[in-house]
N, C-alpha and C positions, 0 to 999 in steps of 0.2 A: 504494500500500500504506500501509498506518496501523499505526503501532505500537500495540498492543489494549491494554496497559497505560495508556498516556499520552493515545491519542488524536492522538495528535500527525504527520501524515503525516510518513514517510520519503523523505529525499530516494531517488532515480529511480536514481542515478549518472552520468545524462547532464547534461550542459547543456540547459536547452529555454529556446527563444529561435522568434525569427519562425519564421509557419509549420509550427511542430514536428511530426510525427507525434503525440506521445506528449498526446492530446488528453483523458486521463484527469487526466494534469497537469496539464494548462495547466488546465481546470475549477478544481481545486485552486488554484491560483493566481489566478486568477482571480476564485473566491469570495472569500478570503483577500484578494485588494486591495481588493472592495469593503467588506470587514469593518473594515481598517485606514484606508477614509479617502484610499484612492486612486484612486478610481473614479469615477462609476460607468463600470463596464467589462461587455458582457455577457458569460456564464457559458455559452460555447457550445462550450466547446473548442477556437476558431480564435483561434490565438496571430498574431493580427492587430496591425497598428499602433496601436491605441486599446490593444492590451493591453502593450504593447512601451512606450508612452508613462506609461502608469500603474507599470509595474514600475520605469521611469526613475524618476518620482517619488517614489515607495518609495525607492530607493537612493539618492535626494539626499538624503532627510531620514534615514537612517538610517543605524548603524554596523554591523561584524560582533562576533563574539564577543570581539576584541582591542581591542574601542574604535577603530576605524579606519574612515573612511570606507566606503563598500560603493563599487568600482567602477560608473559611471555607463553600461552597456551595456544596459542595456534585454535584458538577458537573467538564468536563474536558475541560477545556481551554488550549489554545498554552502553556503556563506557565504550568500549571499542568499536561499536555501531558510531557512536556519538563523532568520537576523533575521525574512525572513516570517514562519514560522510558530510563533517562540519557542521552539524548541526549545534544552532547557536547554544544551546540548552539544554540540559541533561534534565527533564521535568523529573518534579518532587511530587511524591506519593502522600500528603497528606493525612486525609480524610479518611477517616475510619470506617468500613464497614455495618455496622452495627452501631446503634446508640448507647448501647452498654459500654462497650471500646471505646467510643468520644467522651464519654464521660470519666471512665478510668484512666483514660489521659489526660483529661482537663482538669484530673484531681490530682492524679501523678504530679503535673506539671506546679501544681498547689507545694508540693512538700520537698521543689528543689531546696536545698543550701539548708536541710535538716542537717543537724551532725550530731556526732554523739557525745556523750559530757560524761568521762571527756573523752579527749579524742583518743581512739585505740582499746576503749572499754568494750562495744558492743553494746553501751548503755544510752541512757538519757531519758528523758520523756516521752518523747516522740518514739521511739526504737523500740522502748520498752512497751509500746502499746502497739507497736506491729507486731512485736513478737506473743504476747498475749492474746492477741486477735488466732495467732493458733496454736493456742493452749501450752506454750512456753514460759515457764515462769523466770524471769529474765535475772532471778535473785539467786536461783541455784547454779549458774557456771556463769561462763560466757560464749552466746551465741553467738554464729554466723546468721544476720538477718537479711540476707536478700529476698531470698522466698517469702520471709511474711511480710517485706513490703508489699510484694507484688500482689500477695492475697489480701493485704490492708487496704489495695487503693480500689480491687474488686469490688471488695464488701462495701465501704465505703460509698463507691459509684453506684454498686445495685440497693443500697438502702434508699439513695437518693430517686433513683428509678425507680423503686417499689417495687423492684423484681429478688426473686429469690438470686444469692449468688454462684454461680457457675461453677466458681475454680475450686479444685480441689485443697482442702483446708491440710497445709502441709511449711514444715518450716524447711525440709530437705530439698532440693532441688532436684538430686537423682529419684528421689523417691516422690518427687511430685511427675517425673516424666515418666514412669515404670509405672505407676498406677494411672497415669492417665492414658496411660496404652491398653492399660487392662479393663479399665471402664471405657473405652471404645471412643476417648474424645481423640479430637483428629490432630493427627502429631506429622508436624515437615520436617523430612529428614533434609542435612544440609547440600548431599549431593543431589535430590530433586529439587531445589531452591536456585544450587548455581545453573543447573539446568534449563529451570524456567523461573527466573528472577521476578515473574508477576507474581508468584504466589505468596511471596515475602510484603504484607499490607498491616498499618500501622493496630496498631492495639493484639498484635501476635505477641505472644512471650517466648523468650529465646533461651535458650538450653545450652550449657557450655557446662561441659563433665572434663576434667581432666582426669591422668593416667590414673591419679589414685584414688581417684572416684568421688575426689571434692567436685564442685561445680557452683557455675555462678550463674545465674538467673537475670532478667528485667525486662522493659515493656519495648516494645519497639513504637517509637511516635512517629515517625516518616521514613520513607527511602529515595535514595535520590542514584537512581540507576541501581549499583550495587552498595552504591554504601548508605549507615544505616546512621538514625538518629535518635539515641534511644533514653530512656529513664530509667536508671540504675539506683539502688537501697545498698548500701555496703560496701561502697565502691571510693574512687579517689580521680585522682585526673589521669594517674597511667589504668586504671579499669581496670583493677585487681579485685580479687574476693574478699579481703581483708582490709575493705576501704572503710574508710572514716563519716561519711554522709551520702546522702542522696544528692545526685550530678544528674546532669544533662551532658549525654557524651557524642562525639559524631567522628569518632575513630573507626569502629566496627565497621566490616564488612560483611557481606551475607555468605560470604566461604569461612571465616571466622569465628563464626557459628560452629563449635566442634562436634554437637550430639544435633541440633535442629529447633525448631518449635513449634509449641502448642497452640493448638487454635480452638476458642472455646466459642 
């Protein structure tokens, strides 16, 4: 598809990489390499290895919208669609889905520049009543609370809705994404995500498990192609687990995402 104003193709919403079905694309892209000087490649719609080679080359020598290198995969993402074919604007994903989601974001966005008292306790006011919210008594140890942010600003949000709350009442993060598999809520793993980067839409919760099974959690509030702009409980400004308050972060990317997210 071609935006009739500009001229300028649209990205697809998938990923197209080797092989692709979507052989309307890859022409596109295709053309488009030879235009730019990365070719010659032919213009047949088989996103073959000469065409896989040539898109590499493009991404060596080019940035995306943020001044940043293009990741070097021989495949075309929103960002590398973007830099191909010039398009002035990498558009931003907004607007939530669901009114429930606009609201748990509208209240997320309420409890930026929380922090904890003091800093590096796990404690404080505010902390201590997200953690409470699931059934954590924040007196006997000290928690990691990213998860009962994320279930505070649900609750929260669906009281003010008048809806019952959705998410599962859990202060674990692995153990909120194992049981939300097992009650059948719908869970995006991250390689279907880098795959088709539409499905990654603001008010999803993102899932990051590392090797030893800690993991860190928060909401996603926009996406702007592949990267992500999210509201973090626990976090800091490098976006560690072991963070100090609630931030607003726009570091993340949707490959970066190491387990996936839930969609309630």
């Amino acid at each position: 598809m071609v935006n009739a104003a500009t001229a300028i193709p649209i990205f697809p919403g998938h990923t197209i990489g080797l092989r692709d079905p979507d052989t309307q694309s890859t022409v596109l892209i295709q053309r488009r390499i030879n235009q730019v000087g990365c070719g010659p490649v032919a213009e047949d719609g088989d996103f073959g290895p000469q065409t896989q080679e040539a898109v590499e080359l493009f991404q060596t020598r080019a940035a995306d919208h943020f001044g940043l290198p293009l990741a070097v995969d021989g495949s075309v993402g929103p960002l590398t669609w973007a830099s191909l074919f010039a398009v002035p604007e990498v558009p931003t994903v907004q607007t939530a889905p669901a009114p429930l989601l606009a609201a748990t974001l509208k209240f997320a966005a309420t409890q930026i520049g929380v922090m904890e008292q003091p800093l590096g306790s796990n404690r404080g006011p505010e902390v201590d009543e997200y953690l409470r919210s699931v059934g954590i008594d924040p007196t006997t140890g000290s928690f990691p609370w990213c998860a009962a942010f994320v279930y505070f600003c649900f609750r929260q949000a669906a009281i003010a809705q008048g809806v019952a709350n959705p998410v599962i009442q859990t202060g674990g993060v692995l153990d909120h994404w194992n049981r939300a598999g097992a009650a059948g809520i719908r869970r995006l793993g991250t390689d279907e995500c880098i795959a088709n980067p539409s499905l990654v839409t603001p008010g999803l919760i993102f899932i990051i498990i590392n090797k030893n099974g800690s993991g860190h959690t928060g909401l996603v509030e926009a996406v702007t192609g592949t990267y992500l702009t999210t509201i973090e409980g626990n976090t800091n400004d490098n976006g560690s687990r072991e963070g100090v308050g609630v931030f607003r972060r726009q570091k993340r990317t949707i490959a970066s995402i190491s387990r996936g997210y839930i969609s309630y």
